[in-house]
N, C-alpha and C positions, 0 to 999 in steps of 0.2 A: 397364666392365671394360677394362684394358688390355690391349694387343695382346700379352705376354712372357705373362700369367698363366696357368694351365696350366688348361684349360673340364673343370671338375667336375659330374659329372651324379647327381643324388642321389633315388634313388624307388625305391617296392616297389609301388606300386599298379598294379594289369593297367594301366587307364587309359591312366597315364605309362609303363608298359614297351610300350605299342604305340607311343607314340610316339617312343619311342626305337626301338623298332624299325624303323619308317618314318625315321628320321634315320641309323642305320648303314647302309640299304639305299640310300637317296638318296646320302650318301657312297662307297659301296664302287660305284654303278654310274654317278657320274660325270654325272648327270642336270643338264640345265643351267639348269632351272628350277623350282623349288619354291616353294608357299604352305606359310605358316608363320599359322596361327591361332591367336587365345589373348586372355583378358583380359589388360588392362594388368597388368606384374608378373609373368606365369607364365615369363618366361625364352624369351622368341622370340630374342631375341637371344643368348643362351650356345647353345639350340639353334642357330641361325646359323655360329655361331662354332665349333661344336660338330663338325658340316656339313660345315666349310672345309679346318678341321686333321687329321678323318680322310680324306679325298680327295688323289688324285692332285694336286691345289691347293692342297694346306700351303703351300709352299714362296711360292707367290704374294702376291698384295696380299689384305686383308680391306678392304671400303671400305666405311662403314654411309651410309644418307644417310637421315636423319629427312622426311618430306616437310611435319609439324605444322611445323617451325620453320624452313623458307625461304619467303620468300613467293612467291606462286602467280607472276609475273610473271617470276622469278628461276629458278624451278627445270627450266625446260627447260635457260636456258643451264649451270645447276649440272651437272644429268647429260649433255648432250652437245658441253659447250665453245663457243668461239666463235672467230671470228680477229678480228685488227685493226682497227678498223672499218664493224665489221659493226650497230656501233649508238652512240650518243651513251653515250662513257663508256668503250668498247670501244677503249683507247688500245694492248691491246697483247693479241697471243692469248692463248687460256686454255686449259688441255685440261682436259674435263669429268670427273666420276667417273669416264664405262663406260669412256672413255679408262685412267684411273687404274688401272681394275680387271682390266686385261688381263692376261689369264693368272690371275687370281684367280676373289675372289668378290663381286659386289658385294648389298649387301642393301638395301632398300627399303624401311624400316618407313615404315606406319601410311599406306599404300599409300592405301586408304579416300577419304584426303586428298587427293591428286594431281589437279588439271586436268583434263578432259575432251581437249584440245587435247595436253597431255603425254602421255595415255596412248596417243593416236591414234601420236605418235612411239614409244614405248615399245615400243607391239605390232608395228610394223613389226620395229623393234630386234630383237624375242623372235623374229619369222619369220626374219630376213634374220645377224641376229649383225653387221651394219654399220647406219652412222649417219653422218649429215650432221652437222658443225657449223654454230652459227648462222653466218652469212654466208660458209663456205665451199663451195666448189663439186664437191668431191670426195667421197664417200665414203669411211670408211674400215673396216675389218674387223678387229674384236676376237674374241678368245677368252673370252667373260666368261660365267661361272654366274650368275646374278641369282635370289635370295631374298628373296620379297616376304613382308610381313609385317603382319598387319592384328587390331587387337581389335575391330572390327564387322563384321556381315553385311553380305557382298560384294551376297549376293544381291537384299537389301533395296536397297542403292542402284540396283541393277541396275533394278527395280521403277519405282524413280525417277526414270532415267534420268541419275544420278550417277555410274555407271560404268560402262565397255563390257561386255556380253556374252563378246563373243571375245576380249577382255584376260583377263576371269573364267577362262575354259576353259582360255587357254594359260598361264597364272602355275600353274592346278592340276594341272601331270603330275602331280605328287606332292603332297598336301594332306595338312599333320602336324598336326593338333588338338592341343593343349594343355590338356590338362581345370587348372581351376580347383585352389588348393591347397583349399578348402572341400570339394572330392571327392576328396581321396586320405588319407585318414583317417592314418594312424600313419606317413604323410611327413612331417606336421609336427613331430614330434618328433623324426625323423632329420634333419633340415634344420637345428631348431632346434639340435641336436646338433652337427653340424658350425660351424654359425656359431658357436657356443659357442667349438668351440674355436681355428677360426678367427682373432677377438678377444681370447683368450685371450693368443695369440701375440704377435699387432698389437700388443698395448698393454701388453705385459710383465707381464698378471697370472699369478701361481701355480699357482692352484687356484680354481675354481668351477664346482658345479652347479647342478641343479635340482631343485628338491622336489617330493615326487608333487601337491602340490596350483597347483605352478609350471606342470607337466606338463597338469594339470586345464584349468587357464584358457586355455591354449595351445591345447588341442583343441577346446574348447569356443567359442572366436571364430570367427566366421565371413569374416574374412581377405579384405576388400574389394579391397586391396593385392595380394594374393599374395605370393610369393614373395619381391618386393621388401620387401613389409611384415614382414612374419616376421624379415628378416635386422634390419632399422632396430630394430626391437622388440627383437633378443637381443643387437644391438649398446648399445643403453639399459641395460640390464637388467644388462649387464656393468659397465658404468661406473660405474651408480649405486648396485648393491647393494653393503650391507656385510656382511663376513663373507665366508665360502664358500659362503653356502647363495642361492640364488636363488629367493626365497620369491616368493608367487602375487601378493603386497602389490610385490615388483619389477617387474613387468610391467605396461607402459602401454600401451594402444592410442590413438593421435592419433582417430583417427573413432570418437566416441564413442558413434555412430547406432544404433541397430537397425532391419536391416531389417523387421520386423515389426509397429513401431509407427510408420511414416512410411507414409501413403496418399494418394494422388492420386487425389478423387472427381470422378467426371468432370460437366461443369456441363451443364445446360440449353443452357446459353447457348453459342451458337458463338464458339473463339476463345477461350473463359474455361478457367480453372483451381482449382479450389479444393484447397486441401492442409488434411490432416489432422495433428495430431502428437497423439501421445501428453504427457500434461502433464512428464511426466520429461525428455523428450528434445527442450523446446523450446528452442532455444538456437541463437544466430546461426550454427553451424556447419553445424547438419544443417536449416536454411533454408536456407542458402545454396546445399549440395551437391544439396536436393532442385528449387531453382531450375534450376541448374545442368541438371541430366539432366532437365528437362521442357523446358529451351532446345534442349536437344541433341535432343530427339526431334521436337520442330517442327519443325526447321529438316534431320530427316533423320539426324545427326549427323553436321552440315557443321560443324566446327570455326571455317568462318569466318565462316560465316551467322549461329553461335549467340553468337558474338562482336558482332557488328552490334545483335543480336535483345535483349542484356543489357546494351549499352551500353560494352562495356569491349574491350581490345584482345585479338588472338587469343593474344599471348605469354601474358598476363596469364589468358587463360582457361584455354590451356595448363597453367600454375604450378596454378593451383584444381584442375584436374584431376586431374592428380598425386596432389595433396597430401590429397584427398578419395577417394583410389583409385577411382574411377568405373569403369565398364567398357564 
């Protein structure tokens, strides 16, 4: 979402109206640090953004910093800069995000991810509001809100010893759940509603709806994706149907899976795995995805382990991710 575009909040379900509610109170009282929970897709980031522009911190910077797509090595100097050098390569200073985000907001998705070592700087940052840069010898003191944001259990890594304690405690003044779009029943159709017309716009069509049996299929999937998914899906549906009518035959879901007929029986044998499919849903996409999330729960769901653990690089498992709506 670009930074000009004007953060649309759309839901009727209790669920989603408490967390909107925790998101106007966290705004209206100025709180400097917020966790933001939720499956991939549910809109952490619109809430974010959402956060920023109702607060006394409109007016400031919004800075997002994904933590899945810099590498572990990199991403201290990303969030707290560096000067001259301070290391091989370090030909000239840099000022980090929390730098960047002063007087703003900076956001933190997918937190989960972060270094051990990083978070150890981070939670000073969250107590003190200053930070060192790498090779400088001063401190210096920011004004920053920081919103962390994460779609797995904090707590589980915590178990693990994959994430601090007292990082967990102080990111949670405020903790804004995100329930899944698969529990907010007659959202989807307000959503799908908007995105409707949305596109409509975007791309110079007329006139198009949807048919009660369009309406049917839409409630009836169970929305691995979320939020994300839904909009990709009515953004299809526009383009490709003919006519004005958006029949149930217009409607494609990429994840063709059910969760229902995919099972992971667990083996005898230590270290093993056996998977089940149903004979309908066997097909290299929903191996792949169900590969995928038994890497990821080995390895913790350390995005870099399960990358090591399947042979392939972490971008690359990143992309599957996505693209598989995983959670």
């Amino acid at each position: 979402m670009l930074k000009h575009e004007k953060i649309v909040i759309i839901g009727e379900h209790p669920k989603f109206l408490e967390a909107l509610r925790l998101a106007k109170r966290a705004a209206e009282t100025g709180v400097k640090t917020i966790l933001l929970t939720g499956e991939t897709g549910t809109g952490k980031e619109v809430f974010a953004r959402y956060i920023h522009e109702h607060s006394t911190r409109a007016k400031g910077p919004f800075i997002p910093v994904d933590c899945t797509t810099i590498p572990e090595n990199l991403l201290e100097s990303e969030l707290f800069g560096f000067v001259k050098g301070a290391f091989t390569g370090a030909i000239k200073s840099r000022k980090g995000l929390v730098g960047l985000a002063d007087g703003g907001t900076l956001l933190i998705d997918e937190i989960g991810n972060m270094p051990i070592n990083v978070q150890n700087k981070l939670l000073r940052f969250l107590e003190t509001r200053r930070y060192r840069a790498i090779g400088a010898e001063e401190e210096k003191e920011v004004d920053v809100q920081v919103i962390a944001a994460t779609n797995v259990d904090l707590t589980k890594l915590i178990k693990k010893g994959a994430f601090r304690k007292d990082l967990y405690y102080r990111l949670s003044t405020i903790n804004i759940i995100l329930p899944p779009l698969r529990e907010r029943g007659n959202d989807v159709i307000l959503l799908a509603e908007y995105f409707l017309k949305r596109f409509l716009r975007e791309y110079n069509v007329k006139k198009k709806r949807f048919t009660p049996d369009a309406y049917q299929k839409l409630l009836s999937y169970t929305w691995p994706g979320n939020v994300r998914e839904l909009r990709n899906v009515v953004e299809s549906a526009v383009l490709m149907s003919n006519g004005e009518l958006i029949k149930a035959s217009d409607i494609h879901f990429k994840s063709s899976y059910s969760r229902k007929t995919l099972n992971v029986i667990p083996s005898p044998q230590k270290n093993k795995i056996v998977l089940q499919f149903d004979v309908s849903e066997f097909n290299m996409e929903n191996i792949e995805r169900t590969v995928i999330i038994e890497a990821l729960k080995y390895t913790g769901w350390n995005k870099r382990k399960a990358a090591e653990l399947l042979g392939v690089s972490r971008m690359n498992l990143i992309r599957k991710i996505k693209k598989y709506g995983i959670e």
